[in-house]
CHARMM-style PDB file with segment names, atoms N, HN, CA, C and O in Angstrom:
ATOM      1  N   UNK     1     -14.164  18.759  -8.665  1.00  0.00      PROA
ATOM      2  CA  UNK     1     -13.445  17.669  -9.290  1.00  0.00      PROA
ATOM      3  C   UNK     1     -12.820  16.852  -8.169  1.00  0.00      PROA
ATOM      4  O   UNK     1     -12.149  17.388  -7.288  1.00  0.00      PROA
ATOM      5  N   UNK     2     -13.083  15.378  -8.225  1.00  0.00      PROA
ATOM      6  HN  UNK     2     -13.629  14.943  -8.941  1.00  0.00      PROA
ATOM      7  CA  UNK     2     -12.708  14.790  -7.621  1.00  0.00      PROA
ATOM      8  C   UNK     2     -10.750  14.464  -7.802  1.00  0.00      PROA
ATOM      9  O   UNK     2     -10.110  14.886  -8.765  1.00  0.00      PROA
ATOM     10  N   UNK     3     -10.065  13.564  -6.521  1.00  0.00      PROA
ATOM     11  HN  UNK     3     -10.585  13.221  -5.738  1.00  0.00      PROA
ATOM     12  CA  UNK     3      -9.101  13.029  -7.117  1.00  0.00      PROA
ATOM     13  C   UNK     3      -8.843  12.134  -8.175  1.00  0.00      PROA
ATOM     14  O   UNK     3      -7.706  11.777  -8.484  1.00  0.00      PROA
ATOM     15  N   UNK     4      -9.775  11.801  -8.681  1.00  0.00      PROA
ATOM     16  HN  UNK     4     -10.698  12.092  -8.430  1.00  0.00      PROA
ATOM     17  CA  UNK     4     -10.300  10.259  -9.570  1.00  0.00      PROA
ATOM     18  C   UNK     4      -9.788  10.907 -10.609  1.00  0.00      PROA
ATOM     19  O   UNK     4      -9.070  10.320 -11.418  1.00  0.00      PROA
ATOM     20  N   UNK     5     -10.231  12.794 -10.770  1.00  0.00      PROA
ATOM     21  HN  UNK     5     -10.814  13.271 -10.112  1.00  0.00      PROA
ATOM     22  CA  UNK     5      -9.623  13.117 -12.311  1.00  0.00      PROA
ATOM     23  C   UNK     5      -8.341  13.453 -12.457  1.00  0.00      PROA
ATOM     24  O   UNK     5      -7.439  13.001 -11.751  1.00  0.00      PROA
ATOM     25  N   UNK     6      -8.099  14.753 -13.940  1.00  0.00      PROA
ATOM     26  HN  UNK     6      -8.832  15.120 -14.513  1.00  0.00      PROA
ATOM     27  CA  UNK     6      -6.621  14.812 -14.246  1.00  0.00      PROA
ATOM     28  C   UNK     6      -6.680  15.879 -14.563  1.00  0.00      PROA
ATOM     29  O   UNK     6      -7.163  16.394 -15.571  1.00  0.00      PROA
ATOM     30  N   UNK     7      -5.897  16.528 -13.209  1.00  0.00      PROA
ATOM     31  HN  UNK     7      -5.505  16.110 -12.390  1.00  0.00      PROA
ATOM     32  CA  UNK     7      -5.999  18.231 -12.908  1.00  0.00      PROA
ATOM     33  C   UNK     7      -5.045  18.497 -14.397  1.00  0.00      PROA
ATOM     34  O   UNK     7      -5.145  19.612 -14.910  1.00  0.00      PROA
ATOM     35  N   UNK     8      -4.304  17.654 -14.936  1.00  0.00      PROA
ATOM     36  HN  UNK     8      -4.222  16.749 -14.519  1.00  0.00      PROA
ATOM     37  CA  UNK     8      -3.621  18.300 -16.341  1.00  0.00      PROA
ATOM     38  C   UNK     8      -4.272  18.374 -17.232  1.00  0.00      PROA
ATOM     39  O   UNK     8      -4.213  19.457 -17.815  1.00  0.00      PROA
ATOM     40  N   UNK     9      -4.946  17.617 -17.645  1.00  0.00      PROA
ATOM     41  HN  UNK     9      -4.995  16.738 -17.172  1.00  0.00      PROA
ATOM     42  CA  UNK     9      -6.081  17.538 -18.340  1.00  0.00      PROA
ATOM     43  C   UNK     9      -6.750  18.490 -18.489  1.00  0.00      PROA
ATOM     44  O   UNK     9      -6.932  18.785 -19.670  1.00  0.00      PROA
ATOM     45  N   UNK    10      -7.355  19.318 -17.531  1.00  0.00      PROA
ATOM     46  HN  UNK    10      -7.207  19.078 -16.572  1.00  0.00      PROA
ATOM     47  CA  UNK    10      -8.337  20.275 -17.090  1.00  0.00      PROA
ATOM     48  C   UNK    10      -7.347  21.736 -17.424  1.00  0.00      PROA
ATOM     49  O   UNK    10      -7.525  22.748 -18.102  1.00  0.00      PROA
ATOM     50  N   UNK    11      -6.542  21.360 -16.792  1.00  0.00      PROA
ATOM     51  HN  UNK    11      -6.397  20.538 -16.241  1.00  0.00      PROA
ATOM     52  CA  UNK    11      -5.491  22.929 -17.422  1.00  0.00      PROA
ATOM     53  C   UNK    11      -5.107  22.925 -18.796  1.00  0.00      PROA
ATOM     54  O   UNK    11      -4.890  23.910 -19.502  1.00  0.00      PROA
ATOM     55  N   UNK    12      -5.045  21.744 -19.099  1.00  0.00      PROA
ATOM     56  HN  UNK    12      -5.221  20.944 -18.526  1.00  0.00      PROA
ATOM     57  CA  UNK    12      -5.074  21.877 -21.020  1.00  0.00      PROA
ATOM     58  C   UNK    12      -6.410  22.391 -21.544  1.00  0.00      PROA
ATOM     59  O   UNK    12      -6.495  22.911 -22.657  1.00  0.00      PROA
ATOM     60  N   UNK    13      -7.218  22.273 -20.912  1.00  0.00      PROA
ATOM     61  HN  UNK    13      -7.150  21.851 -20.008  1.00  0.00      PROA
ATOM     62  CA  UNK    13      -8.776  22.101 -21.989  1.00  0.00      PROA
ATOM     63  C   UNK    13      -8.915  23.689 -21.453  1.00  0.00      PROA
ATOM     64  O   UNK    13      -9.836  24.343 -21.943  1.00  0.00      PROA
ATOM     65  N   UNK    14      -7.913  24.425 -20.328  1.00  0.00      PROA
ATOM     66  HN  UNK    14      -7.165  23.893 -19.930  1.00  0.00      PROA
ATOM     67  CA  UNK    14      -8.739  25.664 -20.108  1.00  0.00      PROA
ATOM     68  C   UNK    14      -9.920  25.709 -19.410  1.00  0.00      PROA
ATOM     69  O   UNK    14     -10.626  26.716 -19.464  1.00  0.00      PROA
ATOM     70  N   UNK    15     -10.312  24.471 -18.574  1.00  0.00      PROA
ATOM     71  HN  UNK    15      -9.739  23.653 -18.530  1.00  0.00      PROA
ATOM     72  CA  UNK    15     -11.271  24.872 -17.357  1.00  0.00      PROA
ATOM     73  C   UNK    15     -11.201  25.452 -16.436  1.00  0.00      PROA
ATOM     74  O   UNK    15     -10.079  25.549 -15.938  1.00  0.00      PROA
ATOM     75  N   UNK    16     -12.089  25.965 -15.915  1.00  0.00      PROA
ATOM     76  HN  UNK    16     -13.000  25.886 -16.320  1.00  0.00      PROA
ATOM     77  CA  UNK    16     -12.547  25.723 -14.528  1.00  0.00      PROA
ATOM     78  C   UNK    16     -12.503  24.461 -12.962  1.00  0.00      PROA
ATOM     79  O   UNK    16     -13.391  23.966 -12.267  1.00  0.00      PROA
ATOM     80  N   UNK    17     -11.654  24.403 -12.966  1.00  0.00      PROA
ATOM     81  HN  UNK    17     -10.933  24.804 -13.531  1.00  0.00      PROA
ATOM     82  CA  UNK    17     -11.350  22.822 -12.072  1.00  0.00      PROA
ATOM     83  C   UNK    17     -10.957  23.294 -10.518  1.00  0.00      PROA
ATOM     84  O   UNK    17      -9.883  23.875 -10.367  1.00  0.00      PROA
ATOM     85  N   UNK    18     -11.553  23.125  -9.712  1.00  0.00      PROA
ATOM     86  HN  UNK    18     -12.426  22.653  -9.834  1.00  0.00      PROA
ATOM     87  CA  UNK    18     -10.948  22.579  -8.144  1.00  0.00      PROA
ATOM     88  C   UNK    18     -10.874  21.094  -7.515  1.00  0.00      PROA
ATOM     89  O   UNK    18     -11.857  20.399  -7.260  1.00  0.00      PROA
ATOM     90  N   UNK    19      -9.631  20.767  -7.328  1.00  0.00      PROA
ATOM     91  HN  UNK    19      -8.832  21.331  -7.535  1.00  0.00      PROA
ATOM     92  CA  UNK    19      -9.836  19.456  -6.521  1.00  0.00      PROA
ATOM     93  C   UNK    19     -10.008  19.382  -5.419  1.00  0.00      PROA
ATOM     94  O   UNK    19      -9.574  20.294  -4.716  1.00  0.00      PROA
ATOM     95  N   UNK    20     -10.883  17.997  -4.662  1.00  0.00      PROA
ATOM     96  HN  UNK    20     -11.235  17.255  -5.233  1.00  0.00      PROA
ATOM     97  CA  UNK    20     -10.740  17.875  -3.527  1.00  0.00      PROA
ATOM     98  C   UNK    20     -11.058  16.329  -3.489  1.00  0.00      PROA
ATOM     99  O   UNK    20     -11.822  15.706  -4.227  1.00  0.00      PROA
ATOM    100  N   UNK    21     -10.537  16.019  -2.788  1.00  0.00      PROA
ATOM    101  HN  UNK    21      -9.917  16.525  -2.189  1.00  0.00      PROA
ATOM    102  CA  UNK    21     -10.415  14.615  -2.049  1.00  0.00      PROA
ATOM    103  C   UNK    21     -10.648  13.596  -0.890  1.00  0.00      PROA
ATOM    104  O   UNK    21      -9.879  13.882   0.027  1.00  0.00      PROA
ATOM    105  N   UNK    22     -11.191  12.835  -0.677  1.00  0.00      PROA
ATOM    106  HN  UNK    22     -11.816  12.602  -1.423  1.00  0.00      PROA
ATOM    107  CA  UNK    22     -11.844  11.868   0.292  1.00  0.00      PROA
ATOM    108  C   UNK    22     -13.126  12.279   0.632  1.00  0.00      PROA
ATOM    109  O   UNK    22     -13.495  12.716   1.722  1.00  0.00      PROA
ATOM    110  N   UNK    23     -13.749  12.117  -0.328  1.00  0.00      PROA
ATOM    111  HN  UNK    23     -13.449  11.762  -1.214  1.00  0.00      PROA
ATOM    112  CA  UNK    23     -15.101  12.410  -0.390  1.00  0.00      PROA
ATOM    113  C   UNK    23     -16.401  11.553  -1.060  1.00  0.00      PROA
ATOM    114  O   UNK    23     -16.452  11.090  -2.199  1.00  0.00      PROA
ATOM    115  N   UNK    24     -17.322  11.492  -0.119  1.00  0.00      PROA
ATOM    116  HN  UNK    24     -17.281  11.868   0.807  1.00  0.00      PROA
ATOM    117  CA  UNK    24     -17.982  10.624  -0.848  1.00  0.00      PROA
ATOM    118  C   UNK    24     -19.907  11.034  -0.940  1.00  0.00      PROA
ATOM    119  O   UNK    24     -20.891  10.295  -0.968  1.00  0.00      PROA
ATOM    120  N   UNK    25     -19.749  12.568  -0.963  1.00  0.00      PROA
ATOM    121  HN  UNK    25     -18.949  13.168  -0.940  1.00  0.00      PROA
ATOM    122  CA  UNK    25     -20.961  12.980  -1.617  1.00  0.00      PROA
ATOM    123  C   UNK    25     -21.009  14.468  -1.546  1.00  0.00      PROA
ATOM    124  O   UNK    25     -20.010  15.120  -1.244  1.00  0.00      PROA
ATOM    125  N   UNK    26     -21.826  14.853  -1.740  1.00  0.00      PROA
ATOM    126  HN  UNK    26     -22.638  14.322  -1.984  1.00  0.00      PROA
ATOM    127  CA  UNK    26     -22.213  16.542  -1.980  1.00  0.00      PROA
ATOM    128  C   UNK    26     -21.517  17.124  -0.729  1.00  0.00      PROA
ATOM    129  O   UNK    26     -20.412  17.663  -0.792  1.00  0.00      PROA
ATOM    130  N   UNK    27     -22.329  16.962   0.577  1.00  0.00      PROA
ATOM    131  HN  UNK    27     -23.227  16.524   0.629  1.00  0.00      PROA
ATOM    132  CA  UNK    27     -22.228  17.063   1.482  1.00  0.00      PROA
ATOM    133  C   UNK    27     -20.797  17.436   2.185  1.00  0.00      PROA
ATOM    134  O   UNK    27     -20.586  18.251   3.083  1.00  0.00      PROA
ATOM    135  N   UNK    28     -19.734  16.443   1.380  1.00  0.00      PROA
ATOM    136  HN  UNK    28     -19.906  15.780   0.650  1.00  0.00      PROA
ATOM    137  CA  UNK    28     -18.431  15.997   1.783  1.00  0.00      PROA
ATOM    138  C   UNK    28     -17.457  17.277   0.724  1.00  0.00      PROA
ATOM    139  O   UNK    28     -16.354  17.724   1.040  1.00  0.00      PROA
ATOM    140  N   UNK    29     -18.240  17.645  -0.538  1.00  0.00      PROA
ATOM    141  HN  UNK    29     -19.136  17.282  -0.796  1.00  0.00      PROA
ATOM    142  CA  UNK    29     -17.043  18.499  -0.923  1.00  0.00      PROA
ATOM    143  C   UNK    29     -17.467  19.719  -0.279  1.00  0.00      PROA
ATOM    144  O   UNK    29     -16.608  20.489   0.149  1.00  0.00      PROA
ATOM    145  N   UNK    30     -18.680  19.978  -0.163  1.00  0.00      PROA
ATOM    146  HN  UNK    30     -19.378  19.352  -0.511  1.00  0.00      PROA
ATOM    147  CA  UNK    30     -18.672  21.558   0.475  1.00  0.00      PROA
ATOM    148  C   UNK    30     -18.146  21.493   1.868  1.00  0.00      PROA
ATOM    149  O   UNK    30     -18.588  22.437   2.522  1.00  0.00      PROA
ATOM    150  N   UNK    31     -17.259  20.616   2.640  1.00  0.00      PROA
ATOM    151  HN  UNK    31     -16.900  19.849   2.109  1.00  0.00      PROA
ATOM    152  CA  UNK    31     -16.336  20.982   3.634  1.00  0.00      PROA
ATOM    153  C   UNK    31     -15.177  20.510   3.155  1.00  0.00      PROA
ATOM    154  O   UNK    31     -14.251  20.824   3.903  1.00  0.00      PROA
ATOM    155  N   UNK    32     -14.886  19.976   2.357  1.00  0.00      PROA
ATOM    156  HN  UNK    32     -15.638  19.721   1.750  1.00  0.00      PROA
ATOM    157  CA  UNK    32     -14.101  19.649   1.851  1.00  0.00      PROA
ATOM    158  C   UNK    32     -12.634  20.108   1.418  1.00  0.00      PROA
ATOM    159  O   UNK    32     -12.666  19.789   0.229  1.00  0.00      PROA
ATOM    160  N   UNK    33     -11.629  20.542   1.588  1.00  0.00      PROA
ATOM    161  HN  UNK    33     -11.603  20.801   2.554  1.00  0.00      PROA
ATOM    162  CA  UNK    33     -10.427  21.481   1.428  1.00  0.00      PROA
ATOM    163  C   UNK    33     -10.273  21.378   0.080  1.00  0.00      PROA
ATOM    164  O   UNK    33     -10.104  20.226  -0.320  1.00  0.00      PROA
ATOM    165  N   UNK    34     -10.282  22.315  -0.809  1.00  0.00      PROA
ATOM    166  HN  UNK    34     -10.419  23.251  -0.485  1.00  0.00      PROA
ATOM    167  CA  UNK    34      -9.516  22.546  -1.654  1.00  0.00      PROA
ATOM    168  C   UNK    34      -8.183  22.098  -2.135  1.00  0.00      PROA
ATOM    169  O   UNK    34      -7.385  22.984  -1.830  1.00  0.00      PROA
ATOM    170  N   UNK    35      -7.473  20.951  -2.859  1.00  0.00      PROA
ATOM    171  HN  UNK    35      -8.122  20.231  -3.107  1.00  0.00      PROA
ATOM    172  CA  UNK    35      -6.349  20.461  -2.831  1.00  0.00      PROA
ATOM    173  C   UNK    35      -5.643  21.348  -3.726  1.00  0.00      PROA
ATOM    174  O   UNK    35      -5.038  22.261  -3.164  1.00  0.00      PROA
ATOM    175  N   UNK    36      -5.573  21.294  -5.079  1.00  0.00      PROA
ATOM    176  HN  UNK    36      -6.065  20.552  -5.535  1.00  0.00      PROA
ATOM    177  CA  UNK    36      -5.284  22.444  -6.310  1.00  0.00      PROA
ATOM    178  C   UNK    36      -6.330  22.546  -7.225  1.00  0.00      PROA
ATOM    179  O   UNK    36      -7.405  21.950  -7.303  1.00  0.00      PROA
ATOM    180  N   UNK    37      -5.625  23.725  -8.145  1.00  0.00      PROA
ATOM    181  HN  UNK    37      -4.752  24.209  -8.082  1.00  0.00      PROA
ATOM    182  CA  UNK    37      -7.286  24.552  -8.766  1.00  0.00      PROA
ATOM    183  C   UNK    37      -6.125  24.781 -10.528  1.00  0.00      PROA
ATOM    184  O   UNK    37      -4.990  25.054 -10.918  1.00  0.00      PROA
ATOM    185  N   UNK    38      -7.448  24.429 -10.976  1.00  0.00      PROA
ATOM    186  HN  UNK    38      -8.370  24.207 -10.659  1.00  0.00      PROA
ATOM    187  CA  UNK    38      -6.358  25.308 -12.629  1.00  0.00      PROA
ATOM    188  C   UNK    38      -6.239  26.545 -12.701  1.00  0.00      PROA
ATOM    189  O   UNK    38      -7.140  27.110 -12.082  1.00  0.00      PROA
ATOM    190  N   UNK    39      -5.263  27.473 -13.361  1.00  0.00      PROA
ATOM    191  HN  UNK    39      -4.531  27.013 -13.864  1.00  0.00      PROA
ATOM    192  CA  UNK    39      -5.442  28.848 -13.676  1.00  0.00      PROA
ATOM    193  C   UNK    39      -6.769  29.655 -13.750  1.00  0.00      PROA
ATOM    194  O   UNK    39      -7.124  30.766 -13.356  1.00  0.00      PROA
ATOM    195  N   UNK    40      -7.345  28.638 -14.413  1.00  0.00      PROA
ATOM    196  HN  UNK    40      -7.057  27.736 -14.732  1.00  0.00      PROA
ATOM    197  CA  UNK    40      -8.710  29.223 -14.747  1.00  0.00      PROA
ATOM    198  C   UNK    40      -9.493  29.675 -13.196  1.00  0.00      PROA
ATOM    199  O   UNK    40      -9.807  30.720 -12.626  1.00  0.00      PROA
ATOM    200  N   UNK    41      -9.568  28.369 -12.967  1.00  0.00      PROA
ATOM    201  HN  UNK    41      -9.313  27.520 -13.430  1.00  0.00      PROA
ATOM    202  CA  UNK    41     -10.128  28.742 -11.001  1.00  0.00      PROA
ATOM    203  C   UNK    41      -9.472  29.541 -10.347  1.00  0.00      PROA
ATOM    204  O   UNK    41     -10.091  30.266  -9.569  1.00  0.00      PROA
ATOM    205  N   UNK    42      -7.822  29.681 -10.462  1.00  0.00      PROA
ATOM    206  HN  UNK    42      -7.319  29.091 -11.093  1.00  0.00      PROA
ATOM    207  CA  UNK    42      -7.223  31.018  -9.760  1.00  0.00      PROA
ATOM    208  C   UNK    42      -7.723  32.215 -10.188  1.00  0.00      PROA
ATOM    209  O   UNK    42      -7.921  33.028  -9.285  1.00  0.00      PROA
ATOM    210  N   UNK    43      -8.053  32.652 -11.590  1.00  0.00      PROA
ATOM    211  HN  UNK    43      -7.892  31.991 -12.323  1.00  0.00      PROA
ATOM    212  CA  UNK    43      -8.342  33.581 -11.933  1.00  0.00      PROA
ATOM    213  C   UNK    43      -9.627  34.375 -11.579  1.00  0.00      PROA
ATOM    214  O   UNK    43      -9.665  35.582 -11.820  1.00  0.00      PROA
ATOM    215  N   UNK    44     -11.092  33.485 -10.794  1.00  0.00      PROA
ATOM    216  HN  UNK    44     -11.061  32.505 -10.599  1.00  0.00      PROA
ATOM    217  CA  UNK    44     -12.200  33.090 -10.647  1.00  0.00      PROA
ATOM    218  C   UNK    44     -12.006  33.385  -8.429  1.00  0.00      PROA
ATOM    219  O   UNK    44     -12.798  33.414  -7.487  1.00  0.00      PROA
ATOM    220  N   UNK    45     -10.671  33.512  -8.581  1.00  0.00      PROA
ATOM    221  HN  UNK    45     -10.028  33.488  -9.346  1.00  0.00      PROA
ATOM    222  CA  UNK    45     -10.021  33.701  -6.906  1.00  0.00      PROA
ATOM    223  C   UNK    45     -10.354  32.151  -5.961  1.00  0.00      PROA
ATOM    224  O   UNK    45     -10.892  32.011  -4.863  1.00  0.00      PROA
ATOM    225  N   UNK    46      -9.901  31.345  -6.721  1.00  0.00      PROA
ATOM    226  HN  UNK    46      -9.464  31.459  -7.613  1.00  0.00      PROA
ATOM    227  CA  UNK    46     -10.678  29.979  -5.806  1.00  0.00      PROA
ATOM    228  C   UNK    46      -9.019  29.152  -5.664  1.00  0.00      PROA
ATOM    229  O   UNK    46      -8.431  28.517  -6.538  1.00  0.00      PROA
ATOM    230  N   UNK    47      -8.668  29.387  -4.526  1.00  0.00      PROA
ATOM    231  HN  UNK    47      -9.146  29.903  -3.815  1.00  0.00      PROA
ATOM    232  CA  UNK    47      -7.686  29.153  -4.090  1.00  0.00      PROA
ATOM    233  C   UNK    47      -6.962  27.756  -3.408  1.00  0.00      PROA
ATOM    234  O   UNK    47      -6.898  28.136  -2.239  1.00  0.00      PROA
ATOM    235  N   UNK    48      -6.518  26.709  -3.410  1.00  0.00      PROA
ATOM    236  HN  UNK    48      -6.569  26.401  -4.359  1.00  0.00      PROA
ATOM    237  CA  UNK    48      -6.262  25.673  -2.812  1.00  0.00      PROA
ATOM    238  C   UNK    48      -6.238  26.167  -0.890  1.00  0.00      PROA
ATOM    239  O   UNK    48      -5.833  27.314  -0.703  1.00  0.00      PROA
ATOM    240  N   UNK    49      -6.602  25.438   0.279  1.00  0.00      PROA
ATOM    241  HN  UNK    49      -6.931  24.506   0.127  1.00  0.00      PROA
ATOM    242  CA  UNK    49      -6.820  25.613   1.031  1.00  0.00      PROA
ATOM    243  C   UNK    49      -8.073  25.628   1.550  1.00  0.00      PROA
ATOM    244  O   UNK    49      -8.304  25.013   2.592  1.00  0.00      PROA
ATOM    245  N   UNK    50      -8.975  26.278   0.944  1.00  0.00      PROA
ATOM    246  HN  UNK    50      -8.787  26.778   0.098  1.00  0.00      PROA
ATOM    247  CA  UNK    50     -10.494  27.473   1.126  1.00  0.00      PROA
ATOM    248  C   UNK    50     -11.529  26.135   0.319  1.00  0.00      PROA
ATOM    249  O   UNK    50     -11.412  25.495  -0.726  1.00  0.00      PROA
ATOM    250  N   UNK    51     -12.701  26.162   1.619  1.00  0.00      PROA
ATOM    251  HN  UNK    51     -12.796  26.682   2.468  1.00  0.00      PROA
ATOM    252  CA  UNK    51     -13.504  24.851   1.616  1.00  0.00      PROA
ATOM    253  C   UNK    51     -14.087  24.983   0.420  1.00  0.00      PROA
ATOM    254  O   UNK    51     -14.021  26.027  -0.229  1.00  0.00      PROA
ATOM    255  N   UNK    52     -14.801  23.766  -0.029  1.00  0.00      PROA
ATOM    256  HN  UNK    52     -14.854  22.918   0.498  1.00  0.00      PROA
ATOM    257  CA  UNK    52     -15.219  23.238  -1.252  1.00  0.00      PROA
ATOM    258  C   UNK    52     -16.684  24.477  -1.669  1.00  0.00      PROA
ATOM    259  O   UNK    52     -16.934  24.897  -2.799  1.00  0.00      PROA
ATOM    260  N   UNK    53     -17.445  24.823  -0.387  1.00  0.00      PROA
ATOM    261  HN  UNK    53     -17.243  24.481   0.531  1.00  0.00      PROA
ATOM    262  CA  UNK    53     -18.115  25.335  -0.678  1.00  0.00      PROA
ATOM    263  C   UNK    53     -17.805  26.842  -1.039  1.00  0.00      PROA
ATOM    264  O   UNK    53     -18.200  27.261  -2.127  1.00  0.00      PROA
ATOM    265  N   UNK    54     -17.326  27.422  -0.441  1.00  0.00      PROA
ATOM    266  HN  UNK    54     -17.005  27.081   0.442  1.00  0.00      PROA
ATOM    267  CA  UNK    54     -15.999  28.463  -0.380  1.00  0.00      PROA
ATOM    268  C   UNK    54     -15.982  29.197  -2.211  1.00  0.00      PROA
ATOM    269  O   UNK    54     -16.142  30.246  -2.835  1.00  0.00      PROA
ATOM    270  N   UNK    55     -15.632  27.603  -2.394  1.00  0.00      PROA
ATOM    271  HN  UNK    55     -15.501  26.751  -1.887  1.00  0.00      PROA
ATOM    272  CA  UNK    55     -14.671  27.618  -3.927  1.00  0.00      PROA
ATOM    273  C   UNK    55     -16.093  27.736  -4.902  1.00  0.00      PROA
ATOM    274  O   UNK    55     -15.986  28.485  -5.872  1.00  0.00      PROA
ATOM    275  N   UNK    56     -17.286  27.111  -4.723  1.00  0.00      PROA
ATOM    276  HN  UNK    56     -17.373  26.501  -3.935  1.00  0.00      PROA
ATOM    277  CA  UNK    56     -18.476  26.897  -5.511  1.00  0.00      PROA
ATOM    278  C   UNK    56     -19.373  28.170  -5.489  1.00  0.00      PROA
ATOM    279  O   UNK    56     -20.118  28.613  -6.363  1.00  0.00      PROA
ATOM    280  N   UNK    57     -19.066  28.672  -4.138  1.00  0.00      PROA
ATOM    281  HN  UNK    57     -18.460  28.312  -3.427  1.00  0.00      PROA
ATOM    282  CA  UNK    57     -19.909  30.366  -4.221  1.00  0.00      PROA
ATOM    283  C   UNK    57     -18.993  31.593  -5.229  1.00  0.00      PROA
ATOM    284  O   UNK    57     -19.623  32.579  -5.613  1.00  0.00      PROA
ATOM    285  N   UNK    58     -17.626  31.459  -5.577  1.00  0.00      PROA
ATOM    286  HN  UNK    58     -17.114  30.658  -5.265  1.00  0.00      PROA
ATOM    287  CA  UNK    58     -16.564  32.211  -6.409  1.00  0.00      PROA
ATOM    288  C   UNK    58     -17.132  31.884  -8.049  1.00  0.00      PROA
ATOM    289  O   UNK    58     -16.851  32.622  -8.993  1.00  0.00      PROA
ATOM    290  N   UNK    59     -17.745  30.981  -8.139  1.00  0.00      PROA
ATOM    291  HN  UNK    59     -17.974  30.381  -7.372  1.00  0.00      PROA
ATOM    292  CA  UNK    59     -17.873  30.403  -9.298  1.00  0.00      PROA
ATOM    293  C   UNK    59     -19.586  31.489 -10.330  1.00  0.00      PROA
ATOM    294  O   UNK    59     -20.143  31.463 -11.427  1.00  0.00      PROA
ATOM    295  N   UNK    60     -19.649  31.946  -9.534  1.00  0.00      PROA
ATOM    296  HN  UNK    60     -19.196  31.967  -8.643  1.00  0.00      PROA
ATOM    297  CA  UNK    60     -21.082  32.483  -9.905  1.00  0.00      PROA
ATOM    298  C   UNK    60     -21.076  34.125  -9.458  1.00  0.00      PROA
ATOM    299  OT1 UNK    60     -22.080  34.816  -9.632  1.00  0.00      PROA
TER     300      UNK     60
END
């Protein structure tokens, strides 16, 4: 999830969400830092800090 969305949003609906920011393709989130994550992604161990790709290998 980019900054463009609404990390509240995403914690209401009960997703799965990591943000990251200044990015402008694939390439860019898998180095990408982790900004914040919903419960759901904490629970999934995908932590703010820990690179984009990091966060996408936790997911599976």
């Amino acid at each position: 999830m980019c900054g463009f969305l609404n990390m509240d949003s995403a914690e209401k609906l009960n997703v799965t969400a990591a943000m990251v920011s200044g990015v402008k393709d694939f390439n860019d989130i898998l180095k990408a830092e982790v900004r914040a994550v919903t419960s759901e992604a904490g629970k999934k161990g995908i932590r703010p800090g820990m690179t984009g790709k990091d966060a996408i290998k936790l997911l599976f």
